[in-house]
N, C-alpha and C positions, 0 to 999 in steps of 0.2 A: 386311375382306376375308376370302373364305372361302379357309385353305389347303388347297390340293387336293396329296396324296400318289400316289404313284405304288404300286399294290397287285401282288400276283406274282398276277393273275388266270389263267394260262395262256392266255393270246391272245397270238397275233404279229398284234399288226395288221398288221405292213407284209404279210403275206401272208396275213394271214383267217384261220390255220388254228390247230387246236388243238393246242396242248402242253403235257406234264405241269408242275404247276405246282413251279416249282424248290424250297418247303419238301420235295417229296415226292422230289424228286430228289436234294437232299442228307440226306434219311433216308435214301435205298435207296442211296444213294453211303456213309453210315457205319454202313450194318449189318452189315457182316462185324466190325466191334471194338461198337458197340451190343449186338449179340445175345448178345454174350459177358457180356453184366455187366445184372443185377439190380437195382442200385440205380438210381434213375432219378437220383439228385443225379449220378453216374457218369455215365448216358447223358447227361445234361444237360451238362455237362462236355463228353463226348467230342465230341459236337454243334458246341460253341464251337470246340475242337479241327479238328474236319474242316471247316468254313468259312471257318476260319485257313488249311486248306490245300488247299482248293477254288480261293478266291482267289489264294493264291501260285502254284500250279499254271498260271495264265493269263501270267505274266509270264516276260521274257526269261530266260534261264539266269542269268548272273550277278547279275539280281536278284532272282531264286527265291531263290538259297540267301543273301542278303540277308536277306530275307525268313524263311525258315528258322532262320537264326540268332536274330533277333528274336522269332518263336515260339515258340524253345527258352528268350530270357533269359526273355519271360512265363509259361512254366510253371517257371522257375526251384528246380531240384531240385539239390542239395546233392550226392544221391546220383550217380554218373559211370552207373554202373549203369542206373540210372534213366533221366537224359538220353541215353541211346544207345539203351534204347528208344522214348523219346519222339522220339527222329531215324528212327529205324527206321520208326516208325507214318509220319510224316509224309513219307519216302520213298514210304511202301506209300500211302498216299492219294494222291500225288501222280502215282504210276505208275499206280494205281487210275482217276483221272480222266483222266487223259490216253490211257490202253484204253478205258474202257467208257464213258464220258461225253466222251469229245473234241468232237465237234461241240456242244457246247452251252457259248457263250460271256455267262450272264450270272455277272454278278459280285454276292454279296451286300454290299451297303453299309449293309443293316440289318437288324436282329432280332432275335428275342423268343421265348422257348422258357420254357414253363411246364411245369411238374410237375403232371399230373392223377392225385391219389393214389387217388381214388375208381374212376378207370378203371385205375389203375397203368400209365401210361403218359406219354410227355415230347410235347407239343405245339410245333412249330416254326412261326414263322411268318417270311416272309424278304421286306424290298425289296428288290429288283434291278434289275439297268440291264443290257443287251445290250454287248459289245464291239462295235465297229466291226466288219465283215471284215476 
């Protein structure tokens, strides 16, 4: 049996219409900290980063910062320093998503971001699922 995957085509079926497809939606949601940094192993990185908190963004308050917490122990920085900006970014995303991207409720469950060094540029590719209303 053939498995059939669910692809981020930008189509809403339930309403026919077209919209951007959420890989491009979470570049333009992490290019205010992307744009800042040259190395693409870094934007690759930050990528992982803002989809850790793209998705926590969608959940109740007290399991955001649930959630929050658990993004902090997996970047696990030694430095206090460090970790307070790493809380700081993922505040700024998460206020970031909930301004400018609120109405768009999918969640990534998957993905895959390549390094094109020949283009010098970071390749995202994302499945998603819609929330309920």
């Amino acid at each position: 049996m053939e498995e059939i995957k669910r692809k981020d085509d930008g189509l809403n079926k339930e309403d026919n219409i077209q919209v951007k497809k959420l890989s491009e939606t979470i570049m333009e949601f992490a290019e205010p900290i992307t744009s800042v940094y040259h190395n693409l192993k870094t934007q690759q990185n930050i990528l992982i980063f803002a989809i850790m908190a793209w998705n926590a963004s969608m959940l109740p308050r007290e399991l955001r910062l649930k959630e929050k917490k658990n993004i902090l122990k997996k970047v696990n920085s030694e430095d206090k320093q460090m970790e307070s900006k790493f809380s700081e970014t993922i505040d700024f995303l998460i206020k970031r998503k909930n301004e400018k991207f609120k109405d768009d409720k999918r969640v990534v469950y998957d993905y895959k971001i390549d390094i094109d060094e020949s283009q010098n540029k970071v390749i995202l590719s994302v499945m998603s699922s819609s929330l309920k209303k």
